[in-house]
Structures are given as structure tokens and as C-alpha cells.
C-alpha positions in Angstrom: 0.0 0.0 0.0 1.4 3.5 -0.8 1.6 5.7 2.0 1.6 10.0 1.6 2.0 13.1 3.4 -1.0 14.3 1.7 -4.2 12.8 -0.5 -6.0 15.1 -2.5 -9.8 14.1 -3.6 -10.6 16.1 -6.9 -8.1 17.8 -8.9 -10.0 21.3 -10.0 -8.5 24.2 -9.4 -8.3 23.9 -5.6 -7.4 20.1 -6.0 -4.4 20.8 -7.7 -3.0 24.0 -6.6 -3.2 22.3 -3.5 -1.2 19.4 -4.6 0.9 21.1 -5.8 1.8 23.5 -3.1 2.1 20.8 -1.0 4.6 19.0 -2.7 7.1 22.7 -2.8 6.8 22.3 0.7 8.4 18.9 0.4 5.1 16.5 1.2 4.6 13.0 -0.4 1.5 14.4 -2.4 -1.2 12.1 -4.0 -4.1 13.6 -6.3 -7.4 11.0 -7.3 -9.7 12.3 -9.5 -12.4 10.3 -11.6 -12.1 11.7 -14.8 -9.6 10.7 -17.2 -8.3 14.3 -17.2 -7.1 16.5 -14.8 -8.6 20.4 -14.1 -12.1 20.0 -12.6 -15.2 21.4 -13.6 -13.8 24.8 -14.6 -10.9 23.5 -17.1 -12.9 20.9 -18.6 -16.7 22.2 -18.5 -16.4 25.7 -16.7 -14.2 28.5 -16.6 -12.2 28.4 -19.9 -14.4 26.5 -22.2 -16.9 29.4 -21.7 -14.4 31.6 -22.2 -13.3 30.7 -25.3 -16.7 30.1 -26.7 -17.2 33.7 -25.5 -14.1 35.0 -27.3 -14.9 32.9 -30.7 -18.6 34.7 -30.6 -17.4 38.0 -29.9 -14.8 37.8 -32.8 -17.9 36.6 -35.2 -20.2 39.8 -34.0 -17.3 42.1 -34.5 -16.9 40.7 -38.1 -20.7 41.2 -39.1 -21.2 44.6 -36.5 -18.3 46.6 -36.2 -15.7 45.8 -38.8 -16.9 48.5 -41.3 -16.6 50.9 -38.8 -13.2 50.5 -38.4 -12.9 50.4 -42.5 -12.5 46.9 -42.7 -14.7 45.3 -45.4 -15.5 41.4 -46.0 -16.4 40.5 -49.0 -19.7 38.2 -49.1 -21.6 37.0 -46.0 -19.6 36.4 -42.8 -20.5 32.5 -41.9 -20.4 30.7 -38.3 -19.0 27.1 -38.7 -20.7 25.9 -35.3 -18.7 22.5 -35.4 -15.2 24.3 -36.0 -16.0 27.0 -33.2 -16.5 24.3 -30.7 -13.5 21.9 -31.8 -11.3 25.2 -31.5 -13.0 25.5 -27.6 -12.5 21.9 -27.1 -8.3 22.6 -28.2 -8.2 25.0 -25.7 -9.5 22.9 -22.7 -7.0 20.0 -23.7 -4.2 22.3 -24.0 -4.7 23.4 -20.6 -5.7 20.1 -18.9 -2.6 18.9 -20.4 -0.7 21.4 -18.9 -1.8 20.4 -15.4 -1.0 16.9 -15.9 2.7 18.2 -16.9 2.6 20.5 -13.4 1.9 17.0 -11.4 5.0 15.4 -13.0 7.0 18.4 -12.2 6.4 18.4 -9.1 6.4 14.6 -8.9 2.5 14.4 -7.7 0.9 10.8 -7.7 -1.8 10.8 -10.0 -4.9 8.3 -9.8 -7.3 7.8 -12.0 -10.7 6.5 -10.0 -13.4 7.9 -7.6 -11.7 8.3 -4.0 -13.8 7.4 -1.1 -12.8 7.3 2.7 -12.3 3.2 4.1 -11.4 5.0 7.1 -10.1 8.4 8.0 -6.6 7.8 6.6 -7.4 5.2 4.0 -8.8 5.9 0.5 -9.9 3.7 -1.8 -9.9 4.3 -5.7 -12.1 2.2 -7.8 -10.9 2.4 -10.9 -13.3 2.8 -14.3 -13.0 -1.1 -15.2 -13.5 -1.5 -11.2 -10.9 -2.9 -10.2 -9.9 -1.1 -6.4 -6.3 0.2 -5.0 -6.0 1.3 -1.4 -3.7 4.1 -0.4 -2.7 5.7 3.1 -2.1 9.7 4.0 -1.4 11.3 6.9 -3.5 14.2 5.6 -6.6 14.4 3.1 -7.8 17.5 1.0 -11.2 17.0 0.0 -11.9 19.3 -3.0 -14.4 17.4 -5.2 -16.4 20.5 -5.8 -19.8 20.9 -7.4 -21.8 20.0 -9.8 -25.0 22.2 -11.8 -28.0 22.3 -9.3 -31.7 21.9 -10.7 -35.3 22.7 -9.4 -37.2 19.7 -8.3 -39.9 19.3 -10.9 -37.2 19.8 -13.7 -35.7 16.9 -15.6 -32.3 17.3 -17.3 -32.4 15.0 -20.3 -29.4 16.6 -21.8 -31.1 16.7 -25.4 -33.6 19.7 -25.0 -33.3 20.6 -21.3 -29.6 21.4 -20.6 -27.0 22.5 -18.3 -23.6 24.0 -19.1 -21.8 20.9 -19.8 -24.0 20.3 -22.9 -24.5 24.3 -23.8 -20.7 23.7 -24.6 -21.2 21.7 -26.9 -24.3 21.8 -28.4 -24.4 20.5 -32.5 -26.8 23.9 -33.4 -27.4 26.6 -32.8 -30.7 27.2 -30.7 -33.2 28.7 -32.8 -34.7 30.0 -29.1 -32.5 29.2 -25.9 -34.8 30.0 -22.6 -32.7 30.6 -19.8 -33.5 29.7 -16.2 -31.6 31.4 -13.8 -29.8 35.2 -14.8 -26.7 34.5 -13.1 -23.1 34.0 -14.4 -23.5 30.8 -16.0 -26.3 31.6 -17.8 -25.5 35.2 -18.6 -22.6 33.9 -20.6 -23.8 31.2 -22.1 -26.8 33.3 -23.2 -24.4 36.4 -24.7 -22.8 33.3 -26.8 -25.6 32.1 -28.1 -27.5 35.5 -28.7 -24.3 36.7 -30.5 -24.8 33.4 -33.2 -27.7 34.6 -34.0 -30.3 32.7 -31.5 -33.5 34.6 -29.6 -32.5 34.5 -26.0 -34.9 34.8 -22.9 -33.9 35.2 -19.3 -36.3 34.2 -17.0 -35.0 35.0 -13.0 -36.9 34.5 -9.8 -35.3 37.9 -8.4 -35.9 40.8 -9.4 -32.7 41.3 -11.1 -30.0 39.8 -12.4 -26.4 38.7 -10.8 -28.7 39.6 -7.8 -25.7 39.0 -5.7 -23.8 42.0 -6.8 -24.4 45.5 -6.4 -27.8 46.8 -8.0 -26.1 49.2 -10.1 -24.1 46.4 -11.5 -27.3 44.7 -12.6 -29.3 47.6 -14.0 -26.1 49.1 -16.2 -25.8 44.7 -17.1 -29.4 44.1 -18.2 -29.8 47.5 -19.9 -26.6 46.6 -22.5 -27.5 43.0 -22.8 -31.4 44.3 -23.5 -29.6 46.4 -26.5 -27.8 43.2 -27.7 -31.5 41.5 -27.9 -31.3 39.3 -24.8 -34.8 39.5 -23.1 -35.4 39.4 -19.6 -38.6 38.3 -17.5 -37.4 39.2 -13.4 -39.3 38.2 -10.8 -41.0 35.1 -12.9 -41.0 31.9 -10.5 -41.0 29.2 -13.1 -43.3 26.7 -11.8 -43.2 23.9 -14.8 -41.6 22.7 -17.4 -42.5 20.5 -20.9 -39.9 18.6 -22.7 -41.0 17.1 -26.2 -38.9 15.9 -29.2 -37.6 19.6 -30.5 -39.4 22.2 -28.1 -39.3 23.0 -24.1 -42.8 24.8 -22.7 -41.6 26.1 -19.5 -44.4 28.3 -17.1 -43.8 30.7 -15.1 -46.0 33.3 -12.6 -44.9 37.2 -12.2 -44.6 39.0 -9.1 -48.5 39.5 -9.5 -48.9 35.7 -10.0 -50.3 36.6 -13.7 -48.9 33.0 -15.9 -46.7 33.4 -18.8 -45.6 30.5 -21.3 -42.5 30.2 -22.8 -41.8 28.1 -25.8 -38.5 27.6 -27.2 -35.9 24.7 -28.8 -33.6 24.7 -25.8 -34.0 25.3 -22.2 -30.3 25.9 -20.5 -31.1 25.4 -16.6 -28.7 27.4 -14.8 -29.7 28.0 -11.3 -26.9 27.6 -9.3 -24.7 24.8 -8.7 -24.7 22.2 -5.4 -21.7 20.8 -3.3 -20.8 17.5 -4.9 -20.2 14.7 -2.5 -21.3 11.5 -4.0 -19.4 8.4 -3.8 -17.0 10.5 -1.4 -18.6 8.2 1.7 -17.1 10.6 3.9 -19.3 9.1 7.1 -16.8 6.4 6.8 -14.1 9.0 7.9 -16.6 10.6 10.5 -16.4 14.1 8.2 -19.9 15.8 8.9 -22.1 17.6 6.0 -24.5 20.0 6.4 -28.1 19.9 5.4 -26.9 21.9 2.5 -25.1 18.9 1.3 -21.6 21.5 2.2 -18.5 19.5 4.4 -18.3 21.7 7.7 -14.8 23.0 8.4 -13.5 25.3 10.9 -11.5 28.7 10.0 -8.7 26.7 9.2 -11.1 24.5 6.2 -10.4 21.7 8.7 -13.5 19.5 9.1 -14.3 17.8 12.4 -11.5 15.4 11.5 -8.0 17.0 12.6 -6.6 15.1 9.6 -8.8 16.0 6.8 -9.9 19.4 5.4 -11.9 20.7 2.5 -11.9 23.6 0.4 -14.0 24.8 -3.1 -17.3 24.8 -3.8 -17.8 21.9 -1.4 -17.6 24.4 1.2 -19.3 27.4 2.4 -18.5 30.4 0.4 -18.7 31.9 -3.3 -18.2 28.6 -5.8 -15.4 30.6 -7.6 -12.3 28.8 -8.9 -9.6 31.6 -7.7 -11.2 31.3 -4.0 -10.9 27.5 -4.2 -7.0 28.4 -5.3 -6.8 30.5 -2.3 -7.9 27.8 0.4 -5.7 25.3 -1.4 -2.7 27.1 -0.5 -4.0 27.9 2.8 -4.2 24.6 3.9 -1.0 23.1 2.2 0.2 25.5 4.2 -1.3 25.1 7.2 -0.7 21.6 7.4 3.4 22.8 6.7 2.6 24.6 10.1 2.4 27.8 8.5 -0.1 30.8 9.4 -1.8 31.8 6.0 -4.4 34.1 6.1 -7.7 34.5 3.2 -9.5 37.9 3.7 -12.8 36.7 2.0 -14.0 40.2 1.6 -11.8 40.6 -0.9 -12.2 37.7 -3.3 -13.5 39.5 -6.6 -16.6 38.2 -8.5 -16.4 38.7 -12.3 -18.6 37.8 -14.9 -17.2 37.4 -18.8 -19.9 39.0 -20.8 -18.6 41.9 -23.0 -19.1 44.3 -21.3 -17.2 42.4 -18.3 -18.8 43.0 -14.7 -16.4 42.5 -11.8 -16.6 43.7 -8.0 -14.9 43.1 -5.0 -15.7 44.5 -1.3 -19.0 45.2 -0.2 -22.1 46.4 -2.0 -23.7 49.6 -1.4 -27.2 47.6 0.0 -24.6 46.0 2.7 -23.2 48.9 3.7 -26.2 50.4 4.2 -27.8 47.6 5.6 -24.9 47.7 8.2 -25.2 51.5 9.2 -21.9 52.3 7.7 -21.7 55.9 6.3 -20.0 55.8 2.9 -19.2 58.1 0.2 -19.7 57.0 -3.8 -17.1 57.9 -7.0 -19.0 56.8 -9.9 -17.0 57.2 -13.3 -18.3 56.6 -17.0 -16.0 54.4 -19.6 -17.4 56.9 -22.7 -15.5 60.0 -21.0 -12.3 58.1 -21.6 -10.2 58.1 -25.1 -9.6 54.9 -24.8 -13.0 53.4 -24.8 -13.7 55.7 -27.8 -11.0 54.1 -29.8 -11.9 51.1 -29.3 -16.2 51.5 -29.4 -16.7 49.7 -25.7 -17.9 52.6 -24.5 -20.8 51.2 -21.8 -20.4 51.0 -18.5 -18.5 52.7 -15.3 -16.3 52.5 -12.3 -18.0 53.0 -8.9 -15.6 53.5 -5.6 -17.2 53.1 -2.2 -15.1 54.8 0.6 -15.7 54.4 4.4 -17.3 58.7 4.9 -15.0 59.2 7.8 -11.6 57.3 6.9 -11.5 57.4 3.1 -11.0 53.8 3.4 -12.2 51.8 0.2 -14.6 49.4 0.9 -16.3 48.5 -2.1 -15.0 48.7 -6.1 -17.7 48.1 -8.7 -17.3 48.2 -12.4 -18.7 47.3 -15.4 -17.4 47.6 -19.1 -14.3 46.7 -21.4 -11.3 44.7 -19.7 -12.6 45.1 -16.2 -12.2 41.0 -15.5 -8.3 42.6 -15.2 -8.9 46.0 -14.0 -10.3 44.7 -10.5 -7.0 43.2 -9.5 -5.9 46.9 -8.9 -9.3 47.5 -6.7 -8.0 44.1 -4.4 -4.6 45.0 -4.5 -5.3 48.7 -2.8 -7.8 46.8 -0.1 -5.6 44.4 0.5 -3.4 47.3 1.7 -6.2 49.1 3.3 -5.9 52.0 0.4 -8.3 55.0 1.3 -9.5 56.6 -2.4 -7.3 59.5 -2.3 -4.2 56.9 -2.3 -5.5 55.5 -5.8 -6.3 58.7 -7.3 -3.2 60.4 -6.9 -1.4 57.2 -8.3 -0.7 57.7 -11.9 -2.7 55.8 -14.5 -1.4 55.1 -18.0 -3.1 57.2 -20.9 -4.7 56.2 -22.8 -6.0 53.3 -20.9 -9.7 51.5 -19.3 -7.5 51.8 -16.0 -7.8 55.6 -16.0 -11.9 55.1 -15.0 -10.7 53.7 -11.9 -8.5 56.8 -11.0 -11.2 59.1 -11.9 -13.8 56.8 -10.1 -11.0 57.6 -6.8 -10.8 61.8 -7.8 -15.0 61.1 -7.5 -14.9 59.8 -4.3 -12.1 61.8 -2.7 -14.0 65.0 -3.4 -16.2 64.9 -6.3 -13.8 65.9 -8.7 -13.2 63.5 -11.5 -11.2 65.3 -13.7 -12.9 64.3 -17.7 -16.5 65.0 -16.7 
């Protein structure tokens, strides 16, 4: 039987940063995971497969919008080759899964190919896919098996008509009407593909926004540009049932009044959140408790009721977000290294890819006023800069929240061109406790998107943002 320092269960994002931090710190480090490639959900069905879908579909409606504009004529009709758009998408996600395979043999990681579930608290065993079992020993187990798409209870995914994200990435058409439930991230991106290729795209979401979760001026200035693009939205609809035939999805749903509405389309993308994924784990055999959300419980240091075992990612509480499940990865290869790491979950940033991008970090203004905290707001718009007029993105704004007293920032909100990397500036000054004067007398490249921050800081500081 192999014996390690360290097993990790699941090798997404948090699985193997975690691996792989724990073997620089000079552990015997194991990784299991069940598929026959490496990188989770977001590598294989997540993160950069939507991502490059959304890049391939934003290339496609600059060609038949905005080329001309820019004096660059094609002759004849621009064409979408479906099949060749997602073969390219599928490229990318082995290119990078294969590049995590290569990081495990760098750092001379164990890799094992089964489903892992606890014999005891220190043993695993991996059945393998032609079922045949191997045992292995560790000191230490990282449970990061993460999460899989949620649904509503009266909905059945068939996979055919009535789909989640796995199959919207790889769907053989392109939806001739794509009903949406759920206006969150997932869907909001996988919607903007689709509408971009030319299908009619409905939203249908139980709040009364979308990304309810971020700050309402995030969602109006979101749903207003998307409305432009042709998405359609229907807030506050509760859907309350749903019809699968051969090649169309009836889906019902009552307003706020409780007035019934029917929706008819050829696809239905369900996309209402995802749930912590624990199945085959058989984590009672190790003692590990879950919650009735189906979440492990772990203490501040992501270590469960078992001193031996912790668990980070979605399968714990906390934003589903890959970069937070890299965070508590390191912090407990480190911790079991007998380091002190520290996460500041305040300032994990939330971003979602649509064009224009949304990102945010801090609190919201409804929690700080929901917390008595008196704030000041710097709101900038991207059109008053040169270089959103160059380039056309020109919807959307930078909005600073500073403590009233301190100056402090407490809250950066943006939406528009290139803010998925302009909110790593935001974390970086609350991560130093920056107050909004510090960022606006930094200097700020010209012409650049970064320069609405700065002014978003000079509107804040005292109401005088310079290029309005």
C-alpha cells in the first residue's frame, strides 16, 4: 500500500494548486480524480471553455457589426461554422488540462485515476473505471471534489432539449430560441454566446434582477446593454413547470402579481446555481460531517471535524469561484506545513465574462447600508475616456465606495471593457487598506480603461473626477 504526506480528492483548481503546493513544501503528495483528465469542472466544462466560446462569438459579431466601422470590409456573408467553433473551444481545454497533468509530474505528484472514497479516516480507496480497487494511506486528506449544476425539483435534465452548461458547450446547433433559467453568471454567458450566433435569447429570474448577488447598479447598467444586444429578460417570474418534447421545451412561469406566462423555445439551459458534490466521497466512513446543504463543515482553518482532513471549493461554504478555491488550497498546504496563511474573504473578486465584463470586490452599497456604515460613492463613466472611444466599448463605469469618515475603500464596482483585469488593482489597494485618495493620486497610463478607476477615486475623494 502507498503511503503519503497528503491525498487530495478532486483535482479542480483547488485540488491541484493544493497538490501542488504541498509538494514545494516537500510533502509526499497524491491527487485521485475520476475523470480521465485533470482540471475539474472549470478547465474541462467551466471556466475556460466558456471563455473561449465567449471570445470565438465575440470575434464573429465584431466581423458582421463593427468591422466597417473600423474600414475593414469582407467580401460576401460572414458564416459561423458551429462545429469548428467548438473543436477550437475543445483545443483549448485539452491544452490546458494537459498542462496540469505536466505541473503533477513536475512536481512529482501521484496521479490516480478512480473515484476516492474514505475506508477509514486515513485510508482511501480508488475504484478504478474497469473497477478494479487500490487502497492508499495519508497522513493528511484534502477534499476538494467541488460541485456539480443544481436543478429545481420538478425539472428533468435530459441533456437533449433541457440542458445545463456541460451540454450548452457543446451543443451541434445553434438554438433557434434558448430560454434561460436562472440570470446569473452561467447563464448570462452562455446566453451572450448564443444570442451573438444569432439565436432569440430569454432570461427568466426569480429575483428581481439579475447577478442579484452584486451590487444593484451592476445589474441595471448589465441588463440594460444585454437588452440592446437582444437578450430578453422576465425578473421576478417563478418558473413553476416545465414540458420537454422531441424539439421544443414549454416552460411556465407566474410574475410577481402571479399573472402565468408560457414560454416556448428549442432549448431550455437550466442554470440555477450549482450544489456541493459529494457522491461516492462516503465521507461518514471517515466521520467528516455535512450539512443539510449537502456543504463539508470546516473550521476557520477548512479543517473538518477530522484534525486530519480538510476541505476547500465549492464543497464548502463560500462563493463557488475557482480563484477562492486556489486561495484555500494554498492555505491549507500551508497550514498543514505549520504555517499561518491568512484569506480575507472580503476581498475575493466576483467577475462575470460577458462583453461588457462585470467584476466587483468588497461590499455592496445595500450591505453597507444595511450595516449602518456611512459611505461616500465615485462613480465614473467608460465613454468620457479616449480609450473606450477608440476602441467602441464605451458602456459601462467605475464605482468606488469609501468608508465617509476614513476614506478607506470598501467596495469597487465596475462594469465595461477589460474590467475582468482592471479589479485586480481595486484588491490590491484593499488588500493594503488604500483610502481613495491613495488611488487617485497614483498615476494611471493614458490612454488606458485603468484611468476610470483613478477618476472613479478623484469622484470619491471629493467629487472631482477630472474628464467629466
Amino acid at each position: 500500500m502507498s503511503t503519503y504526506d497528503v491525498a487530495v480528492i478532486g483535482s479542480g483548481p483547488g485540488g491541484y494548486v493544493a497538490a501542488i503546493r504541498c509538494a514545494q513544501l516537500g510533502m509526499k503528495t497524491a491527487i485521485i480524480e475520476k475523470y480521465k483528465t485533470l482540471g475539474g469542472t472549470c478547465l474541462n466544462v467551466g471556466c475556460i471553455p466558456s471563455k473561449a466560446l465567449l471570445d470565438s462569438s465575440h470575434h464573429y459579431e465584431d466581423a458582421i457589426k463593427h468591422f466597417s466601422d473600423h474600414g475593414i470590409e469582407i467580401p460576401g456573408d460572414v458564416k459561423i461554422n458551429l462545429e469548428k467553433m467548438i473543436a477550437r473551444k475543445q483545443a483549448v481545454v485539452d491544452q490546458t488540462c494537459d498542462g496540469v497533468s505536466f505541473l503533477m509530474k513536475k512536481n512529482n505528484i501521484d496521479v490516480f485515476e478512480g473515484v476516492g472514497a474514505f475506508k477509514d479516516a486515513t485510508h482511501i480507496d480508488i475504484t478504478k473505471n474497469d473497477a478494479k480497487k487500490e487502497t492508499i494511506e495519508a497522513k493528511h486528506v484534502i477534499i476538494a471534489t467541488g460541485s456539480k449544476p443544481a436543478t429545481l425539483p420538478f425539472i428533468k435534465i435530459d441533456k437533449k432539449r433541457v440542458i445545463t452548461s456541460t451540454e450548452a458547450l457543446k451543443l451541434k446547433e445553434i438554438p433557434k430560441h434558448m430560454i434561460i433559467i436562472g440570470g446569473g453568471v452561467i447563464g448570462l454567458e452562455l446566453g451572450q454566446v448564443y444570442r451573438r450566433l444569432g439565436a432569440e435569447v430569454s432570461v427568466i429570474e426569480y429575483m428581481d434582477r439579475i447577478i442579484p448577488g452584486m451590487d444593484k447598479s451592476l445589474s441595471r447598467e448589465l441588463q440594460k446593454v444585454l437588452k440592446k444586444q437582444g437578450v430578453k429578460f422576465y425578473t421576478s417570474h417563478k418558473v413553476t413547470a416545465l414540458k420537454s418534447g422531441a424539439k421544443e421545451v414549454t416552460i411556465t412561469a407566474d410574475d410577481k402579481k402571479g399573472n402565468s406566462a408560457e414560454f416556448k423555445g428549442d432549448y431550455c439551459l437550466v442554470s440555477v446555481g450549482r450544489r456541493p458534490f459529494t457522491d461516492g466521497l462516503n465521507a461518514e466512513a471517515a466521520g467528516v460531517k455535512i450539512n443539510d446543504k449537502g456543504q463539508i463543515e470546516v473550521n476557520d482553518h477548512l479543517q473538518t471535524n477530522v484534525a486530519t482532513i480538510y476541505a476547500i471549493g465549492d464543497v464548502v461554504q463560500g462563493a463557488m469561484l475557482a480563484h477562492k478555491a486556489e486561495e484555500e488550497g494554498t492555505f491549507v498546504a500551508e497550514t498543514i506545513a505549520g504555517q499561518k496563511p491568512h484569506i480575507d474573504y472580503n476581498l475575493i473578486p466576483g467577475v462575470v465574462y460577458t462583453w461588457p465584463e462585470v467584476a466587483a470586490v468588497g461590499k455592496t452599497e445595500e450591505e453597507l447600508k444595511e450595516a449602518g456604515i456611512q459611505y461616500k460613492a465615485g462613480q465614473f463613466p467608460f465613454r468620457a475616456l479616449g480609450r473606450s472611444r477608440a476602441s467602441a466599448d464605451l458602456d459601462g463605469f467605475v464605482k468606488i465606495l469609501a468608508d465617509e469618515n476614513t476614506d478607506e475603500v470598501l467596495g469597487v464596482h465596475m462594469v465595461g471593457a477589460r474590467c475582468a483585469d482592471l479589479i485586480a488593482e481595486a484588491v490590491t489597494a484593499m488588500e493594503f487598506r488604500a483610502s481613495a485618495e491613495d488611488i487617485s493620486r497614483m498615476s494611471h497610463a493614458h490612454p488606458t480603461f485603468a484611468e476610470a478607476v483613478k477618476e472613479a477615486a478623484l469622484a470619491a475623494t471629493d467629487n472631482r473626477a477630472l474628464h467629466v
